[in-house]
C-alpha positions, 0 to 999 in steps of 0.5 A: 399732360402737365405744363413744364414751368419757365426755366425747367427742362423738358424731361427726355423721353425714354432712351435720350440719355445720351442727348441728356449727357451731351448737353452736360458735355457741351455745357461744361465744354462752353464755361471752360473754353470761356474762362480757362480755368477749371476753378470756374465749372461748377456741377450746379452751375451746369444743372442750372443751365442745362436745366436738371437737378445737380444729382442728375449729373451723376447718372452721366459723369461720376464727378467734376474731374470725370465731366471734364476729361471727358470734355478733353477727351471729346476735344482731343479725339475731334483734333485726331479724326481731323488729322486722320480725315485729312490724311485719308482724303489726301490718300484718296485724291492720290497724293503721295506720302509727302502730301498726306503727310502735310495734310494731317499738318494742315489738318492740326494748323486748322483746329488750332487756329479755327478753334483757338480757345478750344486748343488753348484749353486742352493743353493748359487744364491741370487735368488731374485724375485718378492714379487709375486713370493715369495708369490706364492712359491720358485721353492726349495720347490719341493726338500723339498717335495720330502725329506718329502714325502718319510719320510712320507711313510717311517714313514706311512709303518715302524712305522705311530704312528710318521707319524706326525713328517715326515715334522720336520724329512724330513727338518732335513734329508735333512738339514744334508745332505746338510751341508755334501755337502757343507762341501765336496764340499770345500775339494781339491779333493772330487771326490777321496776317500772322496766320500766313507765318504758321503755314511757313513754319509749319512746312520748314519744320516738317521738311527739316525734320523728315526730309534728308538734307541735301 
């Protein structure tokens, strides 16, 4: 068997292409939460740190703009599941609908501010595409399911006769909760005492939003 040469990447054996596209994945997730700029992730670049000739990439990826909404696909479908994970687990700890609610809140607050440069990157990318594929549908639509699903079973259990309204408040719940982030974000240090302020926020927004007024 030969040597492999400093710096070259040991080929995958059969049926780990998929390890393959990972790795293009993770590679091209890590430039881009480092610099924040499309402009900064080049298709050599990732070859050269990941070991591969360029054109291997297209065996995974049809071209830059394809690579990086699969980046943004992957990041927004990890904030979905948590959201679900997070209500399913409320559910079967046997907390009402409120509380199941205010899980999948919790579970959205936790993704921002444990992965601040990840949630940056995914809402401010240019994100172009396709005419096709915007026809078909940005990938950010799993998020807003996510947020309206929960109202709507929120709604469904608490109070079904505004179970109608569950798409208008879950665009709202989510909308608020995302200027609070953006905001906090910006702050010098976010990650010290400025946290405690999100969950305050985030349950005076969800409580004006979802529960009658007295």
């Amino acid at each position: 068997m030969g040597s492999v040469a400093p710096g070259q990447r040991v080929p995958n054996r059969l049926g780990e292409g998929e390890r393959l596209r990972q790795e293009i994945l993770d590679s091209a997730t890590r430039i881009l939460e480092e610099s924040g700029r499309e402009d900064a992730l080049s298709l050599r670049g990732i070859a050269r740190e990941v070991g591969i000739a360029a054109p291997s990439i297209y065996l995974h990826f049809k071209n830059k703009t394809d690579l990086i909404w699969a980046v943004l696909d992957t990041a927004y479908s990890a904030l979905a599941s948590a959201m679900v994970e997070a209500e399913r687990s409320a559910a079967a700890s046997d907390r009402d609908a409120w509380g199941q609610l205010c899980a999948a809140a919790d579970a959205y607050r936790r993704f921002a501010v444990d992965n601040p440069r990840r949630y940056q990157l995914m809402f401010s990318l240019e994100q172009q595409a396709s005419a096709e594929r915007r026809v078909t549908g940005h990938p950010l639509t799993r998020v807003l399911h996510a947020w309206t699903d929960a109202v709507e079973r929120y709604l469904t259990a608490a109070c079904p006769e505004r179970r109608e309204e569950a798409g208008r408040l879950g665009i709202l719940l989510w909308t608020g909760m995302h200027g609070q982030f953006a905001l906090w974000h910006t702050l010098p240090h976010p990650h010290a005492e400025n946290e405690a302020v999100l969950a305050e926020l985030q349950e005076a927004l969800v409580r004006g939003l979802l529960l009658p007024s007295d």
